[in-house]
C-alpha positions in Angstrom: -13.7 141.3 189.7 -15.8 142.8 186.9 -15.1 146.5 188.8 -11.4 145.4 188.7 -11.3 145.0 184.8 -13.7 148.5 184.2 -11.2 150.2 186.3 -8.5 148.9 183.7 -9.4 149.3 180.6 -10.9 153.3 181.9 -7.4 153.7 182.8 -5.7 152.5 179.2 -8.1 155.1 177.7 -6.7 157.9 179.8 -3.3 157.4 179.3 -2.9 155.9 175.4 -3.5 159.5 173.7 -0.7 160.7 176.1 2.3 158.1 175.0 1.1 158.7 171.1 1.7 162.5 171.8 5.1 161.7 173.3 6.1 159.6 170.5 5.1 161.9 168.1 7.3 164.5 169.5 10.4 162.3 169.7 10.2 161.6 165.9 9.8 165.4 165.1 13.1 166.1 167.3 15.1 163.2 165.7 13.8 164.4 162.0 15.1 168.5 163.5 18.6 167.1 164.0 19.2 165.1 160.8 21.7 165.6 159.0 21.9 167.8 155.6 22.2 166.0 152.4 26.2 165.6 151.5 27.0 165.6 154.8 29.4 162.5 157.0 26.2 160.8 158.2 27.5 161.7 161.4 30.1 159.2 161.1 33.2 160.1 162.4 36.2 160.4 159.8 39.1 157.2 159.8 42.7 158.6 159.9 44.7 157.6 157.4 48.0 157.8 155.7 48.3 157.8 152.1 51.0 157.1 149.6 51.2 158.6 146.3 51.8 156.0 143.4 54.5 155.8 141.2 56.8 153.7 138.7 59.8 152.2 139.2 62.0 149.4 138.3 61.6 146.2 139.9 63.6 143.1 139.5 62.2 139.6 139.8 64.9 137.3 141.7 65.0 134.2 143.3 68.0 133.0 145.5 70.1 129.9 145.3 71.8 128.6 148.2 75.5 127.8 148.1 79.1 127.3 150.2 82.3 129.2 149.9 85.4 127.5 148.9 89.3 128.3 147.4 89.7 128.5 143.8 93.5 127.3 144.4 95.1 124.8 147.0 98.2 123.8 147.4 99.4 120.3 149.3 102.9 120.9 151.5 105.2 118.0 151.1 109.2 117.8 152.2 111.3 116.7 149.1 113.6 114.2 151.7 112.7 112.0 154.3 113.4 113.1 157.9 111.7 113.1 161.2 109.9 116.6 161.9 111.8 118.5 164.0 109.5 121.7 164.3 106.2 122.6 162.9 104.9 126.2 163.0 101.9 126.1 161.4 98.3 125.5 162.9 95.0 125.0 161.2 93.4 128.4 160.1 96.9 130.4 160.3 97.3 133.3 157.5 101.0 132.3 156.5 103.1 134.4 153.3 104.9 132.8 150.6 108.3 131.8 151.6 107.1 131.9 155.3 109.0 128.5 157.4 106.6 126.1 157.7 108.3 123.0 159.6 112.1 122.0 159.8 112.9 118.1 160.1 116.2 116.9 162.3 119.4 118.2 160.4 122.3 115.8 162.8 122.7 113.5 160.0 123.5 116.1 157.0 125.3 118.6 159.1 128.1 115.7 160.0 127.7 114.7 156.5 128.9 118.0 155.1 132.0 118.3 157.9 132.5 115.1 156.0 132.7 116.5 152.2 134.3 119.6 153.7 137.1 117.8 154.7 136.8 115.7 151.7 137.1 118.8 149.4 140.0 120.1 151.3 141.9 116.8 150.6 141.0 116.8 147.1 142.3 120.4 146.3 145.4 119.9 148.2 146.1 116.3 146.6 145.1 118.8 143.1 147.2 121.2 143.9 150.5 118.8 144.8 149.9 117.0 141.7 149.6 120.7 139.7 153.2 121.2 140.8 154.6 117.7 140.1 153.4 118.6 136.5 154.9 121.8 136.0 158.0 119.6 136.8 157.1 117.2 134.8 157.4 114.4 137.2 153.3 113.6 137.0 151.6 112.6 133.6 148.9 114.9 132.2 146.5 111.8 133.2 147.4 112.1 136.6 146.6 115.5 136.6 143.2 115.0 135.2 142.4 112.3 137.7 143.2 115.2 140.8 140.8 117.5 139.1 138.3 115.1 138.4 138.1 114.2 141.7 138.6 117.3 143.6 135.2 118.1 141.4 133.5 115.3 142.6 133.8 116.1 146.4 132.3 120.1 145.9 129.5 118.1 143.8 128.8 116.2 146.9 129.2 119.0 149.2 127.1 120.9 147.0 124.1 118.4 147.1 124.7 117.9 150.8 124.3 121.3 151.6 120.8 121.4 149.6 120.1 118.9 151.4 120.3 120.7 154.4 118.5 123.5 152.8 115.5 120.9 152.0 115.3 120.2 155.6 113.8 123.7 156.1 110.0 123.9 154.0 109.0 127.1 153.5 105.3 127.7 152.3 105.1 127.9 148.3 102.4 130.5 148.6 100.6 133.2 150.7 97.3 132.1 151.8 95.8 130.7 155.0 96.3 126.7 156.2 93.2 124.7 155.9 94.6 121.2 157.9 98.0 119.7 159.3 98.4 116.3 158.6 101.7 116.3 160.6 103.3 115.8 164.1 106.1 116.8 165.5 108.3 114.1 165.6 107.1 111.9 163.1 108.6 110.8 160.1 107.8 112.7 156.7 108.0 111.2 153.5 108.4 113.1 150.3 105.1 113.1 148.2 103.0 112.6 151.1 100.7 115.8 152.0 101.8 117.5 155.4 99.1 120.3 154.9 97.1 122.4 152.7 97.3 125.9 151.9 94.3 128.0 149.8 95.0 131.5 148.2 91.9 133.8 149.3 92.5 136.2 147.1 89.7 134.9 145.2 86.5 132.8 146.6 84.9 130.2 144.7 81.2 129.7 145.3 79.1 126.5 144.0 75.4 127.0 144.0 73.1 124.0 142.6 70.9 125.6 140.2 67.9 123.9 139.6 67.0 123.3 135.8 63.9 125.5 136.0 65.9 128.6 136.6 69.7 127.5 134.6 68.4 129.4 131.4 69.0 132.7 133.1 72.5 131.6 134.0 75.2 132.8 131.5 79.2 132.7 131.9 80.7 135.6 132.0 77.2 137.3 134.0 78.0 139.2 137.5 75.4 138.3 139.8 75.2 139.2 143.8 76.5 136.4 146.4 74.9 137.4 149.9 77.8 136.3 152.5 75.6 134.8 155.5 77.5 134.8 158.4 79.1 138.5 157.4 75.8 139.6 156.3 77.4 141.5 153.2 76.2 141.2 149.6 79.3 141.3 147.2 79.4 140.9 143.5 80.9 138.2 141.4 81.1 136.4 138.2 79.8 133.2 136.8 83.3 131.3 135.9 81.3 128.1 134.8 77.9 126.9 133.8 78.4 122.8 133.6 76.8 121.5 130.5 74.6 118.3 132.1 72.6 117.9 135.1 73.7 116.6 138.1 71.7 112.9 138.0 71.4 112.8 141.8 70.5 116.1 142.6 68.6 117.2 139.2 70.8 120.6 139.2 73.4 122.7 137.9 76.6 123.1 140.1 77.3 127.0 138.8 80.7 128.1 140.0 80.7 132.0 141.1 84.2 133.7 141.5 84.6 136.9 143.9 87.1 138.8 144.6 88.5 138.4 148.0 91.8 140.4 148.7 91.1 141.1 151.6 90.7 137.9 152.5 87.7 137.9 154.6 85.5 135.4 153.2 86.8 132.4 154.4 86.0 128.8 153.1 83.1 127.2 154.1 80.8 130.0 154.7 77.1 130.0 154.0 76.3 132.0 151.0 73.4 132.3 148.5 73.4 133.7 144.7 70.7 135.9 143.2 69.3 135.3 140.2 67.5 137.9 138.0 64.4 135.9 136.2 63.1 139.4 134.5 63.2 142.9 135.2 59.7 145.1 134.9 61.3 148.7 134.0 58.1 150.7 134.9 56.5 148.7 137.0 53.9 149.9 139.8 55.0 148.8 143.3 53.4 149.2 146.2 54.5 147.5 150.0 52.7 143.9 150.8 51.5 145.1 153.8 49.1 147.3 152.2 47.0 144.2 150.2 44.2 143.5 151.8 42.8 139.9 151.3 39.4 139.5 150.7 36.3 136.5 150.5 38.0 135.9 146.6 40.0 138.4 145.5 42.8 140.8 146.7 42.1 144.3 147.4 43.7 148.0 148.1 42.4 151.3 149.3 42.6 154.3 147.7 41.4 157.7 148.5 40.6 159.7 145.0 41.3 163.4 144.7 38.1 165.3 145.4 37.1 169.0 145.3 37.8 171.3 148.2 34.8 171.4 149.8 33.8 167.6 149.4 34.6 165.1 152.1 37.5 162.5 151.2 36.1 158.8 151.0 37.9 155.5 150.4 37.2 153.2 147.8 38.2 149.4 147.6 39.7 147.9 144.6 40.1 144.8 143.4 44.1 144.5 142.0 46.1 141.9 140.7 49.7 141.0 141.7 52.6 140.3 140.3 56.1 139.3 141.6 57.3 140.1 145.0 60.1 140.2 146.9 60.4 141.0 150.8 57.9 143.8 151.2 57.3 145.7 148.1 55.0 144.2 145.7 54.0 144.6 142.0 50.5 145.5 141.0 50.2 144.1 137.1 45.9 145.5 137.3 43.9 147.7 139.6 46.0 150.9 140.3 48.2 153.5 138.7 50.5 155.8 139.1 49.5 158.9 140.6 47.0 157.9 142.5 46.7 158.3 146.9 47.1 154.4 147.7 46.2 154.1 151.8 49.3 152.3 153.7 47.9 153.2 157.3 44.6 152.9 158.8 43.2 151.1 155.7 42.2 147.4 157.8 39.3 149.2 159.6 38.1 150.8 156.0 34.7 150.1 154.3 33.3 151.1 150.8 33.3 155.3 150.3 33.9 155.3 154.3 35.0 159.3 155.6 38.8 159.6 155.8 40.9 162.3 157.2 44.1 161.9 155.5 47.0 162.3 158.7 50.0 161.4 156.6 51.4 161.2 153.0 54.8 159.8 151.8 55.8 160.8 148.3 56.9 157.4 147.0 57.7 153.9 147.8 60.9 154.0 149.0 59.6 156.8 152.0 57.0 154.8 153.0 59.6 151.9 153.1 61.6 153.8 155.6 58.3 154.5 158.1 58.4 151.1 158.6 55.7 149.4 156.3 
């Protein structure tokens, strides 16, 4: 045993000056191959794309939901009672003024005027025979009066029997489009009571509830923009009235919004929403959202500042505040300004004065927008 352990520790001596001179050689290669001062590091250089910075106008909405609806109805009654002979109309038909509408049962008046027709012709001739006894003085001017009066009386009633007959035909009172038919062939109409409705789209009413934080920047008289959901349009109109008190139930402000509708294709009962402008920033620095990063406590942006020629480009992390936003764009009230190269691509992976190679630049907002941002 005690040969064994000589052996061992003869054997450490031999070799220990051998690993120390290895060692020692290692380090004097590394130190040969580092770098120069100014240089990378070695690190590798991010790529990037940049934006450059700018002003611009930015308004600060917020949208209010509403429905579409006619500013002008009118109810379709018949003036005389009849059953409904034919009806022509159907619920969401466009339909011009003086179009036909329905036409009740006519039997009755039409044998009522051969009636008065005949009526009339009895009257005239009994007129006429009693003109002639007068010019031979054998009828007394009283007589004569008497004929006249009542031939007179029988074109009256023809007259009013052939409006009658007339009435029996309704034609619409206005162009527009039929919102319901409260009528059925063959039953029996009543004047006064509503057969149908008709609404001129020539101009669309829209009712937005407006709660009472945001009613102070509604004015009437003010255009505003009315998206149209389901045609996925945005079309201007005005505010035609700003009620005075607060809804109790619903704690908001029913604003009514006019637009022009000619063409008639915004049709009652469509979604819509209004927007509202609570202040507008004039030169205001925007940047898009997607370029914020969020840090432990505070919010943050890359930027890459100009450097000379021959110096490497670094980035540098800010801390910014933020103002209003709406979509994707973003205003920055602190922590950048115009001018400067704002990173919009590659900036996730980014540390404090890490290399970049800038790949990319868009001139302004709206370009970088466009790339998809």
């Amino acid at each position: 045993m005690r040969w064994r352990y000589a052996a061992t520790i003869v054997l450490a001596l031999l070799v220990g000056p051998h690993c120390q001179s290895g060692a020692s050689e290692a380090g004097a290669a590394t130190r040969e191959k580092a770098p120069d001062e100014g240089d990378s590091g070695g690190v590798e250089a991010i790529p990037v794309e940049t934006m450059k910075v700018s002003t611009t106008e930015f308004r600060e909405t917020s949208t209010v939901p509403g429905t579409t609806s006619p500013v002008d109805t009118t109810n379709v009654s018949v003036e005389q009672p009849g059953r409904i002979e034919r009806l022509t109309i159907e619920e969401g038909d466009d339909v011009q003024k003086g179009e036909r509408l329905l036409k009740l049962e006519t039997e009755i008046d039409r044998a009522r005027i051969k009636r008065l027709e005949n009526a009339v012709k009895a009257a005239k001739r009994e007129f006429e025979r009693t003109q002639n006894l007068r010019d031979d003085d054998l009828a007394t001017p009283r007589e004569l009066d008497r004929a006249r009066t009542e031939l007179r009386d029988a074109e009256l009633q023809l007259e009013e029997a052939q409006v009658g007959l007339d009435k029996a035909t309704v034609r619409s009172p206005t162009s527009g489009v039929i919102l319901d038919v409260r009528a059925e062939k063959g039953e029996q109409a009543a004047p006064g009571r509503p057969l149908a409705t008709i609404a001129d789209l020539s101009t669309i009413e829209v009712t937005a509830s407006v709660p009472a934080s945001r009613i102070g920047v509604v004015q009437e008289g003010d255009s505003v923009d009315v998206e149209i959901s389901p045609l996925g349009e945005t079309v201007s109109g005005t505010i035609a009235r700003r009620p005075p008190a607060v809804d109790s139930d619903t704690r908001t402000y029913p604003v009514e919004i006019h637009l022009d509708n000619e063409e008639g294709r915004i049709r009652p009962g469509m979604q819509a929403s209004m927007t509202l402008t609570r202040q507008v920033w004039t030169d205001a620095v925007v940047i898009p959202r997607t370029t914020v990063l969020q840090g432990y406590e505070r919010q943050e942006i890359a930027v890459v500042p100009q450097t000379e020629d021959d110096q490497p480009e670094q980035a540098l992390i800010r801390r910014v505040q933020l103002g209003p936003s709406a979509g994707n764009r973003v205003v920055v009230t602190e922590g950048l300004e115009a001018g400067e190269r704002l990173v919009v691509r590659g900036h996730r992976s980014l540390m404090e004065e890490a290399p970049v190679q800038i790949v990319g630049t868009y001139e302004g907002l709206q370009e970088a927008l466009e790339a998809g941002l």
